[in-house]
N, C-alpha and C positions, 0 to 999 in steps of 0.2 A: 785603865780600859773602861772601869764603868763613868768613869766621870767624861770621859768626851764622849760615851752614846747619853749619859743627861744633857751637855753641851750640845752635841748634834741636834735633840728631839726639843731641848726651848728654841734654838733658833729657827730650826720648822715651826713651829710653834710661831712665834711671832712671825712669819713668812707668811703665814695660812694665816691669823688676824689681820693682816695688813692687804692682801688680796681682798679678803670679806669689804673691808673698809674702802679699797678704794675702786672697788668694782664699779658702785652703782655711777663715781664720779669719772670715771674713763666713759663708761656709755654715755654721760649725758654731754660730755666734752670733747670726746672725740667721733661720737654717731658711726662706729665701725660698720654698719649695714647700707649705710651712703659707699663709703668706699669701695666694698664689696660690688654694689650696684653700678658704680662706676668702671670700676675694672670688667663684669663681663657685657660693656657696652660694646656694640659691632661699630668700629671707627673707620672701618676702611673695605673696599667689596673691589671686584674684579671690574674693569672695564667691560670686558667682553667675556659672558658666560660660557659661550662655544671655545674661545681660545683658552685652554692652561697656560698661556705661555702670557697672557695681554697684562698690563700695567692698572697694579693698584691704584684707587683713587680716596680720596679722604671724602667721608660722610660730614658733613656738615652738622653742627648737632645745636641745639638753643642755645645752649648753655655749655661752651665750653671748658673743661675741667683741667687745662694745662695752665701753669703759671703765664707763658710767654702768650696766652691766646690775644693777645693785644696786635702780633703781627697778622691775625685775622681780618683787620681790619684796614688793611693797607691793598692799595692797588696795584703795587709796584715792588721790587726789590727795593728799588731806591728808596722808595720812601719808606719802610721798613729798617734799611739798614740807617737813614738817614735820622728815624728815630730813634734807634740802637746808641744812636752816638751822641745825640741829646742826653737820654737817659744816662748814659753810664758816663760823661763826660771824655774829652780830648785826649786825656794823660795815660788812662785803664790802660792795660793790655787786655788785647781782642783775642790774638790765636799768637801762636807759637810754627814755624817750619824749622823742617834742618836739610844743611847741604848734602845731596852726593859726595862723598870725597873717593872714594874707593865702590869699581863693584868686582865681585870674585863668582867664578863659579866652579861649583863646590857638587861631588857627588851626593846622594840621597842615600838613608839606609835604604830605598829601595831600587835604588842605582839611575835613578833620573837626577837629571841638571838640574842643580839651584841655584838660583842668583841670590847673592849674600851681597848686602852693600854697608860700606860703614860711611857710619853720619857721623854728620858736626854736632855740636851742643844746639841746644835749641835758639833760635833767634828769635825774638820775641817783636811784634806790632802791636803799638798804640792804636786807638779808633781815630785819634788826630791822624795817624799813617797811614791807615785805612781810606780813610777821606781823600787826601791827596793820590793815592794812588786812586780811587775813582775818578776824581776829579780829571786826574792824566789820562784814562782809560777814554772817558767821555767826547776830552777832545780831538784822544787821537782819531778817535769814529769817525767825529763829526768833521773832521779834516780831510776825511776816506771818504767821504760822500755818504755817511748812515744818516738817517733824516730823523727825530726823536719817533717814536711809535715801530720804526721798520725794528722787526723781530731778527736778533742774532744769535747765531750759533757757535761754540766753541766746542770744536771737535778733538779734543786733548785729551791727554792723561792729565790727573790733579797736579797744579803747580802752582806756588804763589804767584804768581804773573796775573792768572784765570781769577 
């Protein structure tokens, strides 16, 4: 009994030496008050002050502090995602879907309808996939008579198709 509370009280011991030690080198290497600083920045405000209901918009800030802020500087989807596939090359996998195979509907503990569906294993797209199906997307448009610049809408639920 007395010998694991001396075992206990050296390895606090050396716990409490080794924080003194490497305090001063976390603050000078990691700057935790930059961080801090960053996280309570305001990145996003209200459209419209009068509406509770109106759509956030992103604040623009000098100096962006996201990894990806590189898609800042794209004019376009296209050219964002066409970057995207530069960067990470043809082979990666980009996302993952799965099929509908089954949907059930299933009572609630609180006695409302649920939809319960069972999925397939996941299917997995390359950015090489991705590409091709853009590519196919573009010319089905441009065969429908979309002209590059006319603004389209995709009025769906989520699906790989969109």
């Amino acid at each position: 009994m007395v010998f694991s509370d001396v075992g206990i009280f050296c390895i606090r011991c050396v716990a409490l030496i080794y924080d003194i030690i490497s305090l001063p080198i976390y603050l000078i290497v990691q700057n935790p008050w930059k961080t801090l600083r960053q996280s309570k920045m305001i990145r996003a405000k209200q459209e419209s002050k009068e509406d509770p209901k109106s759509a956030w918009v992103f604040i623009e800030t000098k100096k962006p502090s996201c990894r990806a802020s590189f898609l800042l500087d794209f004019k376009s989807v296209d050219e964002a995602i066409k970057q995207c596939i530069n960067f990470h090359g043809r082979d990666k996998t980009c996302f993952a879907y799965r099929k509908v195979l089954n949907e059930e509907l299933v009572k609630g503990d609180d006695g409302k309808m649920i939809k319960k569906y069972a999925l397939s294993d996941y299917h997995w797209i390359t950015y090489g996939d991705l590409d091709i199906r853009i590519d196919n997307i573009a010319r089905g448009l441009l065969v429908n008579g979309v002209k590059p610049r006319d603004v389209v809408l995709i009025f769906a639920e989520t699906r790989i198709e969109w």
